[in-house]
ChimeraX commands (.cxc) that place a marker at each C-alpha (Angstrom):
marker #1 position -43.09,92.07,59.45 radius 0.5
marker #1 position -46.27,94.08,59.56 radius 0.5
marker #1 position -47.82,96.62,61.79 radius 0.5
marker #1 position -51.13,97.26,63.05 radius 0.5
marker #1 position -53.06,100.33,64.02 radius 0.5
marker #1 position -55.56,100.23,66.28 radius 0.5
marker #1 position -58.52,101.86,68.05 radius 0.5
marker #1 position -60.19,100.66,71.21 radius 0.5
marker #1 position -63.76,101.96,72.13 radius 0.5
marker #1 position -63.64,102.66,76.19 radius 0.5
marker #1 position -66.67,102.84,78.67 radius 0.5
marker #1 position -66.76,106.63,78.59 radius 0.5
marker #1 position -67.44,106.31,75.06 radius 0.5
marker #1 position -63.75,107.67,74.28 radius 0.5
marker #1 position -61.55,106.17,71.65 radius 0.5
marker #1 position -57.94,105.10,72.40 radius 0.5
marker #1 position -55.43,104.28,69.00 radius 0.5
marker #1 position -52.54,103.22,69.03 radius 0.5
marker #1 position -49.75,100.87,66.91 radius 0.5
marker #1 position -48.35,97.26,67.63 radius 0.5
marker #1 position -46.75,94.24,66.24 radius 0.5
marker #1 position -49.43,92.04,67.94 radius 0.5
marker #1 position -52.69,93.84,68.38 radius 0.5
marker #1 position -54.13,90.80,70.88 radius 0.5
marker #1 position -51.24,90.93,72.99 radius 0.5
marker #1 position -51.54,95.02,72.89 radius 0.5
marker #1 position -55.65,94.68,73.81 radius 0.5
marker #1 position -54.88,92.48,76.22 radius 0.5
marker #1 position -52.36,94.51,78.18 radius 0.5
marker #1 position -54.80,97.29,77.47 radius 0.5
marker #1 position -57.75,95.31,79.31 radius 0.5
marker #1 position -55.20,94.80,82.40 radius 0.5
marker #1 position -54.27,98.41,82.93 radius 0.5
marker #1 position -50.71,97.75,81.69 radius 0.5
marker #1 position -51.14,99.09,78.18 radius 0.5
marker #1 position -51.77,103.07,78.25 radius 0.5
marker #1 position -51.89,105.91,80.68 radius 0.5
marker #1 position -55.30,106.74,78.74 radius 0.5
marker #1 position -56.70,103.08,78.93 radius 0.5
marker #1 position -56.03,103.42,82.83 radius 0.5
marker #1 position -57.61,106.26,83.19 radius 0.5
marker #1 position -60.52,105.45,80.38 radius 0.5
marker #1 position -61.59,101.43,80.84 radius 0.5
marker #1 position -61.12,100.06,77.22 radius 0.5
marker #1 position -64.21,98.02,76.06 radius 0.5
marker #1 position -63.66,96.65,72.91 radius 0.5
marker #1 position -61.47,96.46,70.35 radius 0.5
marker #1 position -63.31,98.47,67.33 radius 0.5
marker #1 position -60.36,98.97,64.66 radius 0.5
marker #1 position -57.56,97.05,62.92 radius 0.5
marker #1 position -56.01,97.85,59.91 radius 0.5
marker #1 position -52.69,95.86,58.98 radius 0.5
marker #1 position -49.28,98.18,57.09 radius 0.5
marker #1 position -46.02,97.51,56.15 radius 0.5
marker #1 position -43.72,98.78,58.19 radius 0.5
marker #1 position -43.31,100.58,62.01 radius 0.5
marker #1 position -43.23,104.04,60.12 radius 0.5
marker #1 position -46.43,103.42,58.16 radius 0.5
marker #1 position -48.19,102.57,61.30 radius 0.5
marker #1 position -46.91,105.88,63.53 radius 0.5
marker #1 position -48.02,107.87,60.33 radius 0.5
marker #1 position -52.05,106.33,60.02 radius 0.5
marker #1 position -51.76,106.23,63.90 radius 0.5
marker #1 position -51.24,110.48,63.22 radius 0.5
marker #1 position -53.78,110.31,61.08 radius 0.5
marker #1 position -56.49,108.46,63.08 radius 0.5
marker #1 position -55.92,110.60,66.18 radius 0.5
marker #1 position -56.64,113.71,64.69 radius 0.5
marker #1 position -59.84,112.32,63.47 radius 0.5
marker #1 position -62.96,113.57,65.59 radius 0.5
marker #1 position -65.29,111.52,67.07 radius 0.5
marker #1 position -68.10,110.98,65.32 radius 0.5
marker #1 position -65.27,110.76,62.51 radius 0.5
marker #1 position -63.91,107.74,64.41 radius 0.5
marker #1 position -67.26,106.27,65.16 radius 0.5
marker #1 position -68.04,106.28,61.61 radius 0.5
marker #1 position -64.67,104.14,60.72 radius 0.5
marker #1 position -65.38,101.96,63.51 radius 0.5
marker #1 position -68.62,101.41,62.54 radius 0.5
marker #1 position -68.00,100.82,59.00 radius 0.5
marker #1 position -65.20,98.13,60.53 radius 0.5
marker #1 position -67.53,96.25,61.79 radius 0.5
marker #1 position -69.76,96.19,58.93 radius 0.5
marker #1 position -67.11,94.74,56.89 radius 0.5
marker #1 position -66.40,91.73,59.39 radius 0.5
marker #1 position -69.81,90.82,59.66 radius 0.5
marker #1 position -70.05,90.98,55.58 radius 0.5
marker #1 position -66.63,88.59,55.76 radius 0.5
marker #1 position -68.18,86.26,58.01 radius 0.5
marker #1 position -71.84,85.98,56.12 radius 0.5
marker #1 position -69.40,85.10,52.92 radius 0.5
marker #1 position -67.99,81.80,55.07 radius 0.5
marker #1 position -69.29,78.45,54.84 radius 0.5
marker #1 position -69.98,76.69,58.24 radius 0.5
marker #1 position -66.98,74.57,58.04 radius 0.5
marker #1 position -64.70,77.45,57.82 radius 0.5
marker #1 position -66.04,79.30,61.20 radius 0.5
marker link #1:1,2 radius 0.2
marker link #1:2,3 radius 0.2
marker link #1:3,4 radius 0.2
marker link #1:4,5 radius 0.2
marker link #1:5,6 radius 0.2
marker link #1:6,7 radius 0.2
marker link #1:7,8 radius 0.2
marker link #1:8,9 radius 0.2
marker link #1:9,10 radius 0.2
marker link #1:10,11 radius 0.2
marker link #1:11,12 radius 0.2
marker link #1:12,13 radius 0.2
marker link #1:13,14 radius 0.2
marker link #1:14,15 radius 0.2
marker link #1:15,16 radius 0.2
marker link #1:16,17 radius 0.2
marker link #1:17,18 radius 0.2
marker link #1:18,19 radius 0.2
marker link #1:19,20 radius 0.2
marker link #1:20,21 radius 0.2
marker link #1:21,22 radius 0.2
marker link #1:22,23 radius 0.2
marker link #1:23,24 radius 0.2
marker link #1:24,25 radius 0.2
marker link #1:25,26 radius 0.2
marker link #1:26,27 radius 0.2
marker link #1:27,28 radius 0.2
marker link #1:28,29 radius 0.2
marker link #1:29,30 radius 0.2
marker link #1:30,31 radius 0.2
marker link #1:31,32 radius 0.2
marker link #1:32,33 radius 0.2
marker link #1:33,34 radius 0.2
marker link #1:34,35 radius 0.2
marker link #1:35,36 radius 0.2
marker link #1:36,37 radius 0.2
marker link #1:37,38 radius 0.2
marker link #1:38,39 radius 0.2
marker link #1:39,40 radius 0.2
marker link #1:40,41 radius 0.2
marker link #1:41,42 radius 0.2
marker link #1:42,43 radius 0.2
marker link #1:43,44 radius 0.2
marker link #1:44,45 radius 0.2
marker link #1:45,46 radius 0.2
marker link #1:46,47 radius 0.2
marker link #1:47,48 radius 0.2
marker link #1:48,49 radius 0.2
marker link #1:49,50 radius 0.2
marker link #1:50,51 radius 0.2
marker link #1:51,52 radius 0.2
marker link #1:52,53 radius 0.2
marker link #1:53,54 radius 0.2
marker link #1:54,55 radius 0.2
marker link #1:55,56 radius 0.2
marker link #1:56,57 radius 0.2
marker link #1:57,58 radius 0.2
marker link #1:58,59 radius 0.2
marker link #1:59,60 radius 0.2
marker link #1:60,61 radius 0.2
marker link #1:61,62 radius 0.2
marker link #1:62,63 radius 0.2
marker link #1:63,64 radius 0.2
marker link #1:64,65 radius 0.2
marker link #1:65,66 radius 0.2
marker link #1:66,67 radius 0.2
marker link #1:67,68 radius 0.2
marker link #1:68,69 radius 0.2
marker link #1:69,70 radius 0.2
marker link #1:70,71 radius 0.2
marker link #1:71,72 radius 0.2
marker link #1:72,73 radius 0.2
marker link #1:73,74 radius 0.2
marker link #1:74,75 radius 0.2
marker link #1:75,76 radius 0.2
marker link #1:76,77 radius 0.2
marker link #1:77,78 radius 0.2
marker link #1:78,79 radius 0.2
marker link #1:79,80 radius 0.2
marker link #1:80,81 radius 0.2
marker link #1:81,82 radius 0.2
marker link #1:82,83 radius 0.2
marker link #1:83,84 radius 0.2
marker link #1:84,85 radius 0.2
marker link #1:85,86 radius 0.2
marker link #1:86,87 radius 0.2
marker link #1:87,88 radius 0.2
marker link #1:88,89 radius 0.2
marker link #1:89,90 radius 0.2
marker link #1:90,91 radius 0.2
marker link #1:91,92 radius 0.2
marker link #1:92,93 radius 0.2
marker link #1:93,94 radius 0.2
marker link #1:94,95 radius 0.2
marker link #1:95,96 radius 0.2
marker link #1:96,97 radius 0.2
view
């Protein structure tokens, strides 16, 4: 079963990452207050980052990596995230949106 990592933008202009099985479930409980101490403390905003592995140890590892990322690294990968999406979506025809 696969893995996602994640990274949430928050109001203060912050990033929060973190790892799930079911990243809408995990932003949800995020949204509520229930997910994080940080996304208590930081309001999340959006979710900015998702990128799918294998396995619950591939997804601790890139979380690893993606925290020790700085900011403006982070804003660049979210960023270039959303790009990508909005590319995917020009490439659908109407009937599959």
């Amino acid at each position: 079963m696969p893995y996602y990592v994640y990274m949430i933008a928050c109001e203060d202009g912050g990033f929060y990452t973190g790892c799930t099985k079911n990243v809408d479930l995990r932003f949800r409980l995020h949204m509520t207050g229930s997910g994080a101490r940080y996304t208590r403390m930081h309001k999340p905003k959006k979710l900015v980052y998702v990128e799918e592995v294998e396995s619950r140890s591939d997804a601790m590892k890139r979380e690893k990596v993606l925290k020790r990322l700085s900011h403006s690294q982070k804003a660049k990968l979210a960023k270039s995230a959303l790009r990508h999406c909005q590319r995917a979506q020009k490439g659908k025809s109407v009937s599959q949106r």
